[in-house]
Each structure stands twice: as structure tokens, then as C-alpha cells.
C-alpha positions in Angstrom: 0.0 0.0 0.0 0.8 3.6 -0.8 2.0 5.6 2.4 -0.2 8.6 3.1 1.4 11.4 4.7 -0.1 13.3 7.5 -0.1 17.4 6.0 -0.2 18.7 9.6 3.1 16.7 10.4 5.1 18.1 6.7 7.0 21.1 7.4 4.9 24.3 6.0 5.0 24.7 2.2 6.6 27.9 1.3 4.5 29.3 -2.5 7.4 31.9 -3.2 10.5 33.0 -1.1 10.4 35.5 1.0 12.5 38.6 1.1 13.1 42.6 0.4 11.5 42.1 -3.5 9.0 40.3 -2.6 5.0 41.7 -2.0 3.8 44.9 -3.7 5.3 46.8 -6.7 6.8 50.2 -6.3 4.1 52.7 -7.7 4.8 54.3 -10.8 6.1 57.5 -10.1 4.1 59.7 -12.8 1.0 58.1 -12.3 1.4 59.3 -8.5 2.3 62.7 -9.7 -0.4 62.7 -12.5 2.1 63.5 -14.9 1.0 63.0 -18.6 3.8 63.2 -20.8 7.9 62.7 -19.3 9.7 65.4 -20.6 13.3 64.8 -21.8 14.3 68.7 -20.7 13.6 67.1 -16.8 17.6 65.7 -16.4 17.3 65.6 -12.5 14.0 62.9 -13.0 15.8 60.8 -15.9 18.8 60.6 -14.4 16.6 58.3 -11.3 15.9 56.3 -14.4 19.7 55.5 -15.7 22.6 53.3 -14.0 25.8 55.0 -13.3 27.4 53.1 -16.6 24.7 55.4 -18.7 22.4 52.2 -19.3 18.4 52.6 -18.7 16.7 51.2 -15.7 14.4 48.6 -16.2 10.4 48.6 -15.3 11.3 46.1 -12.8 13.8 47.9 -11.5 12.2 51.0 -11.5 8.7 51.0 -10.7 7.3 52.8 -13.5 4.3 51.9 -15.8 4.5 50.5 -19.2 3.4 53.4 -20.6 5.7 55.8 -18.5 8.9 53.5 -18.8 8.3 53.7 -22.9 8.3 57.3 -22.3 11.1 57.3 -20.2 12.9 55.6 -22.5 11.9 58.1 -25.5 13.0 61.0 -23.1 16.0 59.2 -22.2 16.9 59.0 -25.9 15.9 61.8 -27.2 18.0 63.9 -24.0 21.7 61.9 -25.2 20.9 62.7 -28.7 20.7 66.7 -27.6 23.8 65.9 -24.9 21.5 66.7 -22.1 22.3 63.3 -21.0 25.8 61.4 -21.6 25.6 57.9 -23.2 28.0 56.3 -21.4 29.5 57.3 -17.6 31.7 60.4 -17.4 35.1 58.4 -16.7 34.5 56.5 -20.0 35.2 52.9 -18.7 35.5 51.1 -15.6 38.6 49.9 -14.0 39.1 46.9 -16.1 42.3 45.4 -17.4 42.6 46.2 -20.7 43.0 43.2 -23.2 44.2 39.9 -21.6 44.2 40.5 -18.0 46.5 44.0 -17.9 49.3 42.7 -20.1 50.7 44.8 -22.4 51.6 43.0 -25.9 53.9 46.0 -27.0 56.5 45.8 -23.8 59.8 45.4 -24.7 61.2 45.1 -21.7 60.9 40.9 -21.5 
């Protein structure tokens, strides 16, 4: 015979894992300020909405609407192409090695 097991003896299932992402979305923060339109002149409010490399945020990772994070994205656009906003961060790369960890192929000094 198959063995039953008793569901108040199991340890508690656990649906989704717990933590600081999950529960409730962030509100979009237009929609809270009734805003219709994003405007790519506002750099102080699209620059919330790119990472320090110059990349743009996510809806995920920012909390906006479709429809605003489309916008946003427009804005975001539209402010680089009129060098409101820089494409990439102002020190132009990050500290990485360049080419094959740090060597340098034209030393002479081997």
C-alpha cells in the first residue's frame, strides 16, 4: 500500500520566497504625480531612471508603468541625442584590465 502522509506533520510549504522584492510593486512614479507626458528637458528625473554606466533602468527595476517606462525611455533617448544626457558614464570605462588581464603586448622590456 501507498503511504499517506499526515499534511499537519510536513513542514509548511513555502509558495514563493520570501524577502526585500518580494510583495507589492513600487508605484509608478508619474501616475502618483499625475504627470502625462515625461519630458526629456527634466535631467534631474531621468537621471533616477539610468545606471551609473549610462544604461536605462528597467520597469522592474524602477517602478514605472509601461506606458511611462516607454516614455522614459523616448525621453532618455531623445535627451543623449541633444547631450543633455551622456551615453556612457563620465570616466568613459570602468577599471578593467585592458586586453588579456593587464598585459601589455607592445612591452619590450621581457
Amino acid at each position: 500500500m501507498a503511504k499517506q502522509r499526515n499534511s499537519s506533520s510536513d513542514k509548511p510549504r513555502r509558495d514563493k520566497k520570501g524577502g526585500p522584492t518580494s510583495g507589492r510593486r513600487k508605484p509608478c512614479l508619474f501616475c502618483k504625480d499625475k504627470v502625462e507626458q515625461v519630458d526629456y528637458k527634466d535631467v534631474a528625473t531621468l537621471r533616477k531612471f539610468i545606471s551609473e554606466r549610462g544604461k536605462i533602468r528597467s520597469r522592474r527595476i524602477t517602478g514605472a508603468c509601461r506606458r511611462h517606462q516607454n516614455q522614459v525611455a523616448r525621453a532618455v533617448k531623445r535627451a543623449r541625442e541633444l547631450a543633455l544626457l551622456p551615453y556612457v558614464n563620465e570616466s568613459g570605462k570602468e577599471e578593467r584590465p585592458t586586453g588579456r588581464g593587464g598585459r601589455d603586448r607592445d612591452r619590450e622590456d621581457r
